[in-house]
Biopython code that builds the backbone (N, CA, C, O; Angstrom):
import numpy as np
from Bio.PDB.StructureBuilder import StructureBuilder

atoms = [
    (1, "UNK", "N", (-7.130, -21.657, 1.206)),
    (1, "UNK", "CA", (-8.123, -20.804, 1.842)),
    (1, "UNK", "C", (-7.622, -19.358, 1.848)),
    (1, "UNK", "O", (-6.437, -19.060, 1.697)),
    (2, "UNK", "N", (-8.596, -18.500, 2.029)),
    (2, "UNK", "CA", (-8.025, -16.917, 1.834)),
    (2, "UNK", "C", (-7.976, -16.450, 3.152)),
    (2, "UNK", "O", (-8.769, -16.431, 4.094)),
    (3, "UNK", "N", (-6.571, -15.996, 2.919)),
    (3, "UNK", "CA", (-6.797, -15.208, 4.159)),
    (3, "UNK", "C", (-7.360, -13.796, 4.279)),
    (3, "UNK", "O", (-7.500, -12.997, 3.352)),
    (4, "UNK", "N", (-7.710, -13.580, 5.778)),
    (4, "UNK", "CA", (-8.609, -12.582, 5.992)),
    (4, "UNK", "C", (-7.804, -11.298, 6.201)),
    (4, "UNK", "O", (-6.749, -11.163, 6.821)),
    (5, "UNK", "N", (-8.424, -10.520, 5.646)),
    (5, "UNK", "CA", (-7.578, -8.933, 5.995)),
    (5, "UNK", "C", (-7.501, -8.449, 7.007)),
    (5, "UNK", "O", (-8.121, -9.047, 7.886)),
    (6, "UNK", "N", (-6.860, -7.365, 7.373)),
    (6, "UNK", "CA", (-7.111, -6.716, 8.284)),
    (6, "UNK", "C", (-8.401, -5.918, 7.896)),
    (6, "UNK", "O", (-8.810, -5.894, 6.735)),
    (7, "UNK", "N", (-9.341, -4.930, 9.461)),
    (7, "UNK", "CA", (-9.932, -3.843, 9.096)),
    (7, "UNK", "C", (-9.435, -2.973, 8.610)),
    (7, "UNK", "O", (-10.064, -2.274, 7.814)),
    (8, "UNK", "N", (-7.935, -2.684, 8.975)),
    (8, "UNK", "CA", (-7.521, -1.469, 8.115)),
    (8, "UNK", "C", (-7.134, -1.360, 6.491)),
    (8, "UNK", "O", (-6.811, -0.342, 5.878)),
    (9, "UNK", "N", (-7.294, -2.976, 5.892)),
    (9, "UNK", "CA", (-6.873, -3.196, 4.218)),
    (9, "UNK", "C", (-8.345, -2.692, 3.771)),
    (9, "UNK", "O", (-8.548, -1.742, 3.016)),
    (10, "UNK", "N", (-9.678, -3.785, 4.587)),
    (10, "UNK", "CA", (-11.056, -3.683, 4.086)),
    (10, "UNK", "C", (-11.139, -1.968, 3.812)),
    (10, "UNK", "O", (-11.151, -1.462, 2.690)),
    (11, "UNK", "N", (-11.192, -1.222, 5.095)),
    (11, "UNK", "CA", (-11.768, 0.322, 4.663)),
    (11, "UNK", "C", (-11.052, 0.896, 3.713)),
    (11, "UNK", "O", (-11.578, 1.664, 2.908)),
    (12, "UNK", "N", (-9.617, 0.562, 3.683)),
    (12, "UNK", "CA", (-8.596, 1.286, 2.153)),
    (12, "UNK", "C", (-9.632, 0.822, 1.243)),
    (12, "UNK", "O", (-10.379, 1.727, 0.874)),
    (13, "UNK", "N", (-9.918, -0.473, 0.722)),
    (13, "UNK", "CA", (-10.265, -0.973, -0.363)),
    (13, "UNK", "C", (-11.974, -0.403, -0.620)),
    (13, "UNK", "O", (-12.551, -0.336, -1.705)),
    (14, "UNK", "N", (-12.526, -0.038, 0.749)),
    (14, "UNK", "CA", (-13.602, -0.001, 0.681)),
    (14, "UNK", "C", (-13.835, 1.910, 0.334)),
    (14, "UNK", "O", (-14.745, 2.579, -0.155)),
    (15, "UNK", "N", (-12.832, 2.135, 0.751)),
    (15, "UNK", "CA", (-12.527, 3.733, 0.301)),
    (15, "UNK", "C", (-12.440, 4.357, -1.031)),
    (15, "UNK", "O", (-12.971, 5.363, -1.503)),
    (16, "UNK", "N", (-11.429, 3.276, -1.620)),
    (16, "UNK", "CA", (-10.850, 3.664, -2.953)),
    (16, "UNK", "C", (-12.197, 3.259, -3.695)),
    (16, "UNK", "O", (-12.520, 4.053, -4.579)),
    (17, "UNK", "N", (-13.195, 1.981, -3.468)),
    (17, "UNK", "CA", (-14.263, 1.877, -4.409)),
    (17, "UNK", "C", (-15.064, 2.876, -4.253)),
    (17, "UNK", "O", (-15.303, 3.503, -5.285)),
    (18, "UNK", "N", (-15.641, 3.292, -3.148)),
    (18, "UNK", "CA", (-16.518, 4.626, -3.055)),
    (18, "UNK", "C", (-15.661, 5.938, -4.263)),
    (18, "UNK", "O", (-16.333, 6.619, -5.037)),
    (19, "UNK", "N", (-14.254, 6.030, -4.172)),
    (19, "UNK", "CA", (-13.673, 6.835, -5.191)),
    (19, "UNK", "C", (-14.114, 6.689, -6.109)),
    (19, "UNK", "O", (-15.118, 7.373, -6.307)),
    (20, "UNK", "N", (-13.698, 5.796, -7.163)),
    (20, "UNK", "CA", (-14.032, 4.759, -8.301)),
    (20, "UNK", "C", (-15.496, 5.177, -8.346)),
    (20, "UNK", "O", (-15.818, 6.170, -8.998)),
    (21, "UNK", "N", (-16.370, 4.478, -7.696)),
    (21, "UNK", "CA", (-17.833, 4.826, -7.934)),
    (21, "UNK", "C", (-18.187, 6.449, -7.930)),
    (21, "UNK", "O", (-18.956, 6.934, -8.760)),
    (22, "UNK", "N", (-17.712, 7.018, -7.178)),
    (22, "UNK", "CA", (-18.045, 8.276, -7.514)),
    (22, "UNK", "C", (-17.797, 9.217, -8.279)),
    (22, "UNK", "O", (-18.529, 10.180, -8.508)),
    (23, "UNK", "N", (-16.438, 8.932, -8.852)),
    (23, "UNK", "CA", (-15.909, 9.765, -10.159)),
    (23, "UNK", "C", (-17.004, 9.135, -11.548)),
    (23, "UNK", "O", (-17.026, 9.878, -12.529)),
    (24, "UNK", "N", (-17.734, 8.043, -11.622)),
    (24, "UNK", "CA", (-18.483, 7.689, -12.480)),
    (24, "UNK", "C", (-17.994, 7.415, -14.245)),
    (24, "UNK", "O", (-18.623, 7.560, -15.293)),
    (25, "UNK", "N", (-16.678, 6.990, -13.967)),
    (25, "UNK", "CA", (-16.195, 6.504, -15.048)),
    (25, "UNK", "C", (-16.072, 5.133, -15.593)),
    (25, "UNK", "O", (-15.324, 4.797, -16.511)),
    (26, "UNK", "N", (-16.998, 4.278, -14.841)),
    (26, "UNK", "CA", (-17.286, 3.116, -14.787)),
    (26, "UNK", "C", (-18.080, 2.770, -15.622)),
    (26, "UNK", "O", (-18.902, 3.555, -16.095)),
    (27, "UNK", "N", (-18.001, 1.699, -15.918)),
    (27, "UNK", "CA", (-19.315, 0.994, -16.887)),
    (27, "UNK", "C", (-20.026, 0.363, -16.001)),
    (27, "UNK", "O", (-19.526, -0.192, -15.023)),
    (28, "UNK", "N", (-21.422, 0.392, -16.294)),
    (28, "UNK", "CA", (-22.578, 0.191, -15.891)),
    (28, "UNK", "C", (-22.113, -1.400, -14.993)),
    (28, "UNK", "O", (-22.244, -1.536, -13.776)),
    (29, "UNK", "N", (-21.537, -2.535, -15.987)),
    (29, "UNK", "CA", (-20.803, -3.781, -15.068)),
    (29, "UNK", "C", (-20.184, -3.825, -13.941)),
    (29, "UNK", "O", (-20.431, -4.410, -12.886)),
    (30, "UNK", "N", (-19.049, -2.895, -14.399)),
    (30, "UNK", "CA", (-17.745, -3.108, -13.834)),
    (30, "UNK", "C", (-18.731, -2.125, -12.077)),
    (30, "UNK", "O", (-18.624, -2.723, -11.006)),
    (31, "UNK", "N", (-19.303, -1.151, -12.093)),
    (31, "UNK", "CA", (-20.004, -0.540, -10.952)),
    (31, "UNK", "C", (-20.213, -1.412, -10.610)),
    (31, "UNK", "O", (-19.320, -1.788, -9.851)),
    (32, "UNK", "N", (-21.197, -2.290, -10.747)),
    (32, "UNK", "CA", (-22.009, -3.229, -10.182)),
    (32, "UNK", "C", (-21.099, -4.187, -9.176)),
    (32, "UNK", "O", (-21.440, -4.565, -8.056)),
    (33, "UNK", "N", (-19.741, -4.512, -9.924)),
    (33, "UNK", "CA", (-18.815, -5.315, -9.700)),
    (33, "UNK", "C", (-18.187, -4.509, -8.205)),
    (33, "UNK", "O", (-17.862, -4.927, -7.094)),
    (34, "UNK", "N", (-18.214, -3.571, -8.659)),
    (34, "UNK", "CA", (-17.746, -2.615, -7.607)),
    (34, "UNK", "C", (-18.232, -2.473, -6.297)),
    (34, "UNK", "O", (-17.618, -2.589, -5.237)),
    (35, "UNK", "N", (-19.567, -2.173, -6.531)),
    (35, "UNK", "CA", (-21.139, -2.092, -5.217)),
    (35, "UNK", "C", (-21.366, -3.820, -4.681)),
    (35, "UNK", "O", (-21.536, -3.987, -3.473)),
    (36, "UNK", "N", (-21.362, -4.712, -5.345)),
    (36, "UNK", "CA", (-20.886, -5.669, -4.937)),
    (36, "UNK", "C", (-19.585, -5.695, -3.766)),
    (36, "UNK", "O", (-19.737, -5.800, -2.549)),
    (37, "UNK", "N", (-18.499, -5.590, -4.380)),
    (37, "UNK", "CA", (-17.515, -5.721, -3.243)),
    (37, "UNK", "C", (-17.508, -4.944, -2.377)),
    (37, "UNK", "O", (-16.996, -5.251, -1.300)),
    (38, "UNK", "N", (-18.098, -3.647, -2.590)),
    (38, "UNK", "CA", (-18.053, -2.552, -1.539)),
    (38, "UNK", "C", (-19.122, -2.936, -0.089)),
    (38, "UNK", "O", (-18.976, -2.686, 1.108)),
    (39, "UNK", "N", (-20.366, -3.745, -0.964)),
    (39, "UNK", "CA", (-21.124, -4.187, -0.231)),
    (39, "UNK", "C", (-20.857, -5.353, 0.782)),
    (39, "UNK", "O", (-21.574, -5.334, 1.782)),
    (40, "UNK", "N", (-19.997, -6.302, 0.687)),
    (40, "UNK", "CA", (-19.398, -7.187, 1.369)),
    (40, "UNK", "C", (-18.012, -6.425, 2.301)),
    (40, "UNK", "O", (-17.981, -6.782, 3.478)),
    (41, "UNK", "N", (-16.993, -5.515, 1.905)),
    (41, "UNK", "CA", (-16.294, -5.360, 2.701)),
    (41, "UNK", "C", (-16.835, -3.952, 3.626)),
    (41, "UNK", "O", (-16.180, -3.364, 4.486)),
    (42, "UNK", "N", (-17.914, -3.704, 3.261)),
    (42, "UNK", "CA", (-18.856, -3.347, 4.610)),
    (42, "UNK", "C", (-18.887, -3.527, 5.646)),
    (42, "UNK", "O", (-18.540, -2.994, 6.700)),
    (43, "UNK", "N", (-19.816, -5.197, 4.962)),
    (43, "UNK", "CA", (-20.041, -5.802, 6.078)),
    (43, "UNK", "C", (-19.340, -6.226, 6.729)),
    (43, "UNK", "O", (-19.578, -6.338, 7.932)),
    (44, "UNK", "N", (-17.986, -6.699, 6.065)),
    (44, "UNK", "CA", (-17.183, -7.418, 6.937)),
    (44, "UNK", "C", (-16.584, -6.216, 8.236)),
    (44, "UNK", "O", (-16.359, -6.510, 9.410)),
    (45, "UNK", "N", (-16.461, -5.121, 7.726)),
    (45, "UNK", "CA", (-15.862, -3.804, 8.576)),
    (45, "UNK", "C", (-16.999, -3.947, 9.607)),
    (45, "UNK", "O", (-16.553, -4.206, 10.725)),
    (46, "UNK", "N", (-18.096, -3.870, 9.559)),
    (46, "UNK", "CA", (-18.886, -3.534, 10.625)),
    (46, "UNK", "C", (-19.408, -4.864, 11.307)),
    (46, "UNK", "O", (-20.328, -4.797, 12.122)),
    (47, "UNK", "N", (-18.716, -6.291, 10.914)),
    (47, "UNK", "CA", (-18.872, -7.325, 11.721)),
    (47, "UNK", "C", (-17.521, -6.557, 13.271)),
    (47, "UNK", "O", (-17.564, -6.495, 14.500)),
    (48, "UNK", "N", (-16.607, -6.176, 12.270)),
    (48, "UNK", "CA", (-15.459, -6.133, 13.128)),
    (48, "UNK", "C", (-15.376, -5.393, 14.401)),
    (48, "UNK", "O", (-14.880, -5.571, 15.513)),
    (49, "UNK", "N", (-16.273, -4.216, 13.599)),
    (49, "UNK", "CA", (-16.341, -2.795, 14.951)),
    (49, "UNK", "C", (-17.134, -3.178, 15.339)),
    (49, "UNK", "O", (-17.081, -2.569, 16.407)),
    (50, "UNK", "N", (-18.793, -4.328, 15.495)),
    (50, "UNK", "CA", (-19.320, -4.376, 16.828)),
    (50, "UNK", "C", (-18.720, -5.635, 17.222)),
    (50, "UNK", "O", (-19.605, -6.243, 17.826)),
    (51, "UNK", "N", (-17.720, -6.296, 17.188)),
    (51, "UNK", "CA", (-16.983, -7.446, 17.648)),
    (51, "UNK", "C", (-16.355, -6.218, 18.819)),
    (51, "UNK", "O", (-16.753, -5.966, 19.956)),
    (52, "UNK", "N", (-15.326, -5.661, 18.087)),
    (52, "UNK", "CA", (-14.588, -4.105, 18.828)),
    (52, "UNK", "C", (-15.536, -3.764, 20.203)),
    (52, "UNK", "O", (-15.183, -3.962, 21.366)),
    (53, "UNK", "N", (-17.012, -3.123, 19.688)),
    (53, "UNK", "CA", (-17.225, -2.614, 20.994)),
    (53, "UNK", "C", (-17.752, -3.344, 21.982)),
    (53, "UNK", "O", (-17.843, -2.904, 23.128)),
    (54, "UNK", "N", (-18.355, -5.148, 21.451)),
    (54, "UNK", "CA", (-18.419, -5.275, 23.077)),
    (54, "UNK", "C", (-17.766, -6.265, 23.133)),
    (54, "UNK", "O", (-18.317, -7.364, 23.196)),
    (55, "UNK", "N", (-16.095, -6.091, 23.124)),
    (55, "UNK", "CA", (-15.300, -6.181, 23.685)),
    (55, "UNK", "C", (-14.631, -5.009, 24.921)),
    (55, "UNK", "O", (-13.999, -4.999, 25.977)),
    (56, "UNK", "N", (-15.163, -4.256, 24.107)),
    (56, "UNK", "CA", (-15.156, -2.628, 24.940)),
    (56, "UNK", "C", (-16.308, -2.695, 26.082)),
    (56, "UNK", "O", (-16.037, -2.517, 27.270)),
    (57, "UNK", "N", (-17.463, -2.937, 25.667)),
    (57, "UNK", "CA", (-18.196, -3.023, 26.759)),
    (57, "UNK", "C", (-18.280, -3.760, 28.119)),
    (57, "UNK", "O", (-18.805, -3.462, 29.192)),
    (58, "UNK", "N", (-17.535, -4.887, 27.662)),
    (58, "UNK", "CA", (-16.891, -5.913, 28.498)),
    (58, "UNK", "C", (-16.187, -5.390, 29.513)),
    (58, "UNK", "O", (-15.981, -5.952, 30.589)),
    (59, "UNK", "N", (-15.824, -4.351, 29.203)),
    (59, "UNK", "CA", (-14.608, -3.808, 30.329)),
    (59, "UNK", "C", (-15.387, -3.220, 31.280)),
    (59, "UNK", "O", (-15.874, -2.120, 31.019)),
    (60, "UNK", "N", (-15.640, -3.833, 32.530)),
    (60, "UNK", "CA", (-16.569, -3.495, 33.163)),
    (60, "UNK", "C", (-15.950, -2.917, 35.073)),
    (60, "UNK", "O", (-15.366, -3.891, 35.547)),
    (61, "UNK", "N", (-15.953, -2.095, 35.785)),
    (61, "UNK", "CA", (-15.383, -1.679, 36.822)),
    (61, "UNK", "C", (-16.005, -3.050, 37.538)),
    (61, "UNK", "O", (-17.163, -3.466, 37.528)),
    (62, "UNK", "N", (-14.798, -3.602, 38.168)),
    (62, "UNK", "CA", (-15.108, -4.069, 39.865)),
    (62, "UNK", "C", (-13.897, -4.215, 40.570)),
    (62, "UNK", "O", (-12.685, -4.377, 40.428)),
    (63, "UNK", "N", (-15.273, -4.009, 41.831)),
    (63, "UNK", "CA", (-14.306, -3.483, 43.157)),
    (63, "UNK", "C", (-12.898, -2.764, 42.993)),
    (63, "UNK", "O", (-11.795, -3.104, 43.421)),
    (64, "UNK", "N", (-13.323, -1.547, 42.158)),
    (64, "UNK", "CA", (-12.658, -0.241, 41.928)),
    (64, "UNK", "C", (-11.241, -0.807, 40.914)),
    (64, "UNK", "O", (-10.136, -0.275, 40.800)),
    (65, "UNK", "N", (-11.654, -1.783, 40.417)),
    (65, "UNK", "CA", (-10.501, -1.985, 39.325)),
    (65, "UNK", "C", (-11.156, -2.926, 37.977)),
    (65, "UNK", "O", (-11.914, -3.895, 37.992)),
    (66, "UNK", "N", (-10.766, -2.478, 37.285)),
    (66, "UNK", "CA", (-11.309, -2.743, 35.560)),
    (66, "UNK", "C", (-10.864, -4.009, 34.959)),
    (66, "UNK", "O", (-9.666, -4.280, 34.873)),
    (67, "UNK", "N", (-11.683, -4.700, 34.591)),
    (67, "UNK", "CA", (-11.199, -6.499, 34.113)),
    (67, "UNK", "C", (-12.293, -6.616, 32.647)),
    (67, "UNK", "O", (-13.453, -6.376, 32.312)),
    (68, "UNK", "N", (-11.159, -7.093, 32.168)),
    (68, "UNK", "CA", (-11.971, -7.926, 30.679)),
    (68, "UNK", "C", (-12.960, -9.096, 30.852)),
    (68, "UNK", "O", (-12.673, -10.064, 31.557)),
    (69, "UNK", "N", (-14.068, -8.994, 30.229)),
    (69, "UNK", "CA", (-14.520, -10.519, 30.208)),
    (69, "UNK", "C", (-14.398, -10.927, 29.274)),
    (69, "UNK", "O", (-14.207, -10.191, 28.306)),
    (70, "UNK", "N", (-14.471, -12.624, 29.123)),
    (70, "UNK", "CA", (-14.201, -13.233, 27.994)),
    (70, "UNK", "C", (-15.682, -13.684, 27.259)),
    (70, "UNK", "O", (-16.636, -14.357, 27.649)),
    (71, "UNK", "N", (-15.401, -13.028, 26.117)),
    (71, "UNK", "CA", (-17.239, -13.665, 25.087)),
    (71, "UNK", "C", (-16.696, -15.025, 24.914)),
    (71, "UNK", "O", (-15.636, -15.651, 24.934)),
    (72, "UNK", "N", (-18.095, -15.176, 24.715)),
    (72, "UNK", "CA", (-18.072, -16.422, 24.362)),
    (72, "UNK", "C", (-17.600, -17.077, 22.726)),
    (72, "UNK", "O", (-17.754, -18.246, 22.370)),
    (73, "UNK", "N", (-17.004, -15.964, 21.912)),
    (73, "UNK", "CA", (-16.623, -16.132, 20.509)),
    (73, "UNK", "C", (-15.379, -16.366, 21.121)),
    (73, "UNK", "O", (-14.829, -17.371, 20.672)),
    (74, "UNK", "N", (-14.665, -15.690, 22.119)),
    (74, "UNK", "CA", (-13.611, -15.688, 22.442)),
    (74, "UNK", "C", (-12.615, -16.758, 23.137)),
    (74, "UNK", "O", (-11.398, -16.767, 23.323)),
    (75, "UNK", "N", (-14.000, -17.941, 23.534)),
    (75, "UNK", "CA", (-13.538, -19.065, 24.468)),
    (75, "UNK", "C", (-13.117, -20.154, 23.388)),
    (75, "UNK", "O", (-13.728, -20.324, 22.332)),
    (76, "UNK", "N", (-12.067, -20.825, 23.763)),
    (76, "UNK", "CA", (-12.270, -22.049, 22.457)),
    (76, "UNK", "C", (-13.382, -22.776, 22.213)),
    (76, "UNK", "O", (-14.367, -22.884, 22.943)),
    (77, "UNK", "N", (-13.155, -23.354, 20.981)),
    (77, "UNK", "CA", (-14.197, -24.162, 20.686)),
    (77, "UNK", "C", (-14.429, -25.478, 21.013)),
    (77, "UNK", "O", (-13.487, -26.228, 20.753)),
    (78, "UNK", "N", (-15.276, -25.916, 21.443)),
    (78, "UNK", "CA", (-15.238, -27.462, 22.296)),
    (78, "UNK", "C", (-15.965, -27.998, 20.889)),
    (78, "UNK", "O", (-16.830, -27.384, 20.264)),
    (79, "UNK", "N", (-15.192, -29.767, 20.426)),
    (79, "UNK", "CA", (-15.766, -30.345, 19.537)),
    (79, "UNK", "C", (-16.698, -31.361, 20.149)),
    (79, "UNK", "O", (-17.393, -32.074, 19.426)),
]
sb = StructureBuilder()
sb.init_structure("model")
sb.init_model(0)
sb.init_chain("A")
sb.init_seg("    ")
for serial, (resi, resn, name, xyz) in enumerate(atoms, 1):
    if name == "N":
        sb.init_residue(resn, " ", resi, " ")
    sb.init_atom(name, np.array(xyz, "f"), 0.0, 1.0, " ", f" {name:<3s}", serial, name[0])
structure = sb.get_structure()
């Protein structure tokens, strides 16, 4: 099985293809090949940052002191 990257490998990789695609020295394929992956480690980046913020949002004041809640992605999984 593959393992999963970090967010910070996805946006390198997702950086350097926006490079690549934009210098336009690509063949018409190999782009495609490109906008393809760029298009998936997107998504995967922006699964991550709204995972990120409401985990952030979670952080909610009570009775003048700040506590995490736990999502429910976050609880184990009952079989």
């Amino acid at each position: 099985m593959k393992e999963k990257q970090s967010f910070e490998e996805d946006l390198k990789k997702l950086q350097k293809i926006v490079e690549e695609l934009s210098a336009g020295k690509l063949t018409l394929g190999e782009s495609l090949k490109k906008y393809e992956e760029g298009i998936r480690l997107a998504e995967s980046c922006s699964k991550e940052l709204e995972g990120a913020e409401r985990k952030v949002e979670a952080l909610m004041k009570k009775d003048g002191k700040y506590a995490l809640e736990k999502f429910a992605e976050d609880a184990p999984e009952k079989d």
